[in-house]
ZADRENFI-899397 format. One record per residue: residue in three letters; x, y, z of N, C-alpha, C in turn. Coordinates in steps of 0.001 Angstrom, whole numbers, plus 524288, in hexadecimal, padded with zeros to 5 digits. Example, Ala and Ser with C-alpha at 12.3 -4.5 7.8 and 13.67 -1.06 7.14 Angstrom:
% residues 2
ala833867E9C681E788300C7EE6C81E78833907F31C81E78 ser832327F73681BA8835667FBDC81BE4832648001E81EBE 
END
This chain:
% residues 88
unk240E986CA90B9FA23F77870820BDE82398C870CF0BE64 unk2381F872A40C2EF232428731E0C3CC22FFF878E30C1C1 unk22BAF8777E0C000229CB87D380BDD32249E87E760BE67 unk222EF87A870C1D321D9E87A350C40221E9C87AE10CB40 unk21F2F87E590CDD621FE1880890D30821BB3881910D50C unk21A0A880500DB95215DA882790DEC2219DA887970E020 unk2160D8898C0E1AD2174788F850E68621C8E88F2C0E85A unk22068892B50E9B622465892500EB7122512894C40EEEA unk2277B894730F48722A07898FF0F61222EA4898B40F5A4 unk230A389DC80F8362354F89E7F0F5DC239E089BAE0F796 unk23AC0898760FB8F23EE4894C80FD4B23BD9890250F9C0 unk239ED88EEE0F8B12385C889080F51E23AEE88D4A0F051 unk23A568908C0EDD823C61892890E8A52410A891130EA10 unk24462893600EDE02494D892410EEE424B4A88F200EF7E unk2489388A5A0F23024B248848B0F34024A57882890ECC4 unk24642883EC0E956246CF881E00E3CE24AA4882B30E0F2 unk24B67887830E1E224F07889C90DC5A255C1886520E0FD unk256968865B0E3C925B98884770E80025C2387E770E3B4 unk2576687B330E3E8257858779E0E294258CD875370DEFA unk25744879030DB5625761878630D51D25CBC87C570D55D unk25ED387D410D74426571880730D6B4264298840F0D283 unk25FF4887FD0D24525E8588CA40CF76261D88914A0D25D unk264DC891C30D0AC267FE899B70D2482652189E8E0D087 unk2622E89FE10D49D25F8E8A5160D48A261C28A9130D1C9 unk267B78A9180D423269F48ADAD0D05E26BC98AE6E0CAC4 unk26C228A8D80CB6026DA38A9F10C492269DB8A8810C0D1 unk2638E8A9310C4D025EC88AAE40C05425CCC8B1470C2C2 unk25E078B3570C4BF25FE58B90E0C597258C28B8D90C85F unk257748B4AB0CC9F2521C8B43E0CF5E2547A8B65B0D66D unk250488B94D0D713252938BC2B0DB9324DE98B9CA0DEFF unk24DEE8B9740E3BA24A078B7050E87824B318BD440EC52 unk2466F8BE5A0EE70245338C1370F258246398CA1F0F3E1 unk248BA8C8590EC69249C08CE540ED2B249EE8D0120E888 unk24AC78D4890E8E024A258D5C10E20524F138D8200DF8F unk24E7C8D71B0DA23253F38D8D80D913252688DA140D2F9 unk256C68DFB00D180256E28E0C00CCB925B028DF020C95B unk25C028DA8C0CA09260BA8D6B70C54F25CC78D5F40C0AD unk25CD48D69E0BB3525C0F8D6240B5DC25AC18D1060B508 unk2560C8CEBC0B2C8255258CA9F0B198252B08C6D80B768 unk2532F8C9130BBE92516C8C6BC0C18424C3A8C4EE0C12E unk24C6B8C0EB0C5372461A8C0D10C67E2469D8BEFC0CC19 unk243A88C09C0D0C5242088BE830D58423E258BFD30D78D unk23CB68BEF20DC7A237AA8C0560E0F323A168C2410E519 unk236B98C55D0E7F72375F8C72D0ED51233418C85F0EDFC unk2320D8C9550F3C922EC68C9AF0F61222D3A8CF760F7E1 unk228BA8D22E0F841226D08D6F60F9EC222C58D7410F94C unk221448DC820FE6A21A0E8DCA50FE99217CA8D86B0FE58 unk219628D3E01006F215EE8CEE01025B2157F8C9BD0FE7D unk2177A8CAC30FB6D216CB8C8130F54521C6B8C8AF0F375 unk21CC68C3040EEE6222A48C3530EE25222468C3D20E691 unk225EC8C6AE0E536224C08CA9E0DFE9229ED8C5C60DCF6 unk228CF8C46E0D87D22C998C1840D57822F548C5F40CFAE unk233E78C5EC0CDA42333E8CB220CB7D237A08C92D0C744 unk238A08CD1C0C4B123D858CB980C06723E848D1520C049 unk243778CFEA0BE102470A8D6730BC7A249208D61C0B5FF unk246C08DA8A0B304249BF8D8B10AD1724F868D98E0AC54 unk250338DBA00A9CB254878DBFB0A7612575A8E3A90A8F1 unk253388E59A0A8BF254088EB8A0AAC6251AC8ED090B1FE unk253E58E8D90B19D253338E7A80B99A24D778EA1B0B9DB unk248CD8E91F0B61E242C78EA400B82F241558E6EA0BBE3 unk23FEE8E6A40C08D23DF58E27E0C408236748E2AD0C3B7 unk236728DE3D0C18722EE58DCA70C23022D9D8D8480C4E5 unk2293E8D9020C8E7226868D4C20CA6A223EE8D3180C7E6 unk223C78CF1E0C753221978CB820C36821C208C9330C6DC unk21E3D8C6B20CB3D219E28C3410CE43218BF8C58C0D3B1 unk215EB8C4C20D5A5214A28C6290D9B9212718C21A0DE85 unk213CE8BEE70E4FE210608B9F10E3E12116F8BA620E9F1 unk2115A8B4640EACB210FB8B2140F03B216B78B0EF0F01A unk219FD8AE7E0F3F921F168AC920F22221E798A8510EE5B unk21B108A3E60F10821B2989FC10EDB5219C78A08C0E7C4 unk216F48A66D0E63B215BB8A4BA0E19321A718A6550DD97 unk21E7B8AA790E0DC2221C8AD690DE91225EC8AA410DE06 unk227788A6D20E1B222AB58A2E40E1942299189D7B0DD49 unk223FF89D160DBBB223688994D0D8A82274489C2C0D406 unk223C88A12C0D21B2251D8A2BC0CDA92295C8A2A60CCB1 unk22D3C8A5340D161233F48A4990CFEB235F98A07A0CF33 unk2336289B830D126236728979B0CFDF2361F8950D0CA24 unk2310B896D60C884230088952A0C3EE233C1897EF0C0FD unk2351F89DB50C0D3239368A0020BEDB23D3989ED10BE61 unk23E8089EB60C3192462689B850C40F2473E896C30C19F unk24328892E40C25A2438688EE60BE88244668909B0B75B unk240858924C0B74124080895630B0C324588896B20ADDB unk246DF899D60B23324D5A89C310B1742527F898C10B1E3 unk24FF7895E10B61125455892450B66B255E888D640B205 unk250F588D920B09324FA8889D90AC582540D88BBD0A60F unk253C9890270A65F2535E893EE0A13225A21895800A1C7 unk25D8D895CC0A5D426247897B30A6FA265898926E0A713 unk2635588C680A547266F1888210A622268EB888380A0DC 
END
């Protein structure tokens, strides 16, 4: 797998992870909205800037990053890989 990524947006995140047959849901990664599921992590977008975030275990939701799309989208992919890596 690649672990060295330029900028992403978010349909190139999507055509990647399609490619590599990564299932969003059953790494509990959410795209475009937010959600309080335990253990989550995704991005959405607001106030002009798109926020990347995780949820623990007692449904706390934190933004973690803050960016451009492309830079939020790098980061997640580097994530999803991580995870995906770690759940085979």
């Amino acid at each position: 797998m690649e672990w060295e990524v330029a900028k992403l947006k978010q349909y190139e995140y999507e055509n990647k992870i399609k490619e590599l047959g990564i299932n969003l849901e059953r790494l509990d990664i959410v795209i475009g909205r937010k959600t309080n599921v335990p253990f989550s992590k995704g991005c959405y977008y607001d106030g002009g800037q798109w926020n990347l975030y995780d949820v623990d275990e007692r449904q706390n939701f934190v933004v973690t990053q803050r960016g451009s799309e492309e830079e939020i989208f790098r980061w997640l992919y580097m994530i999803t890989l991580g995870l995906a890596k770690a759940r085979k």
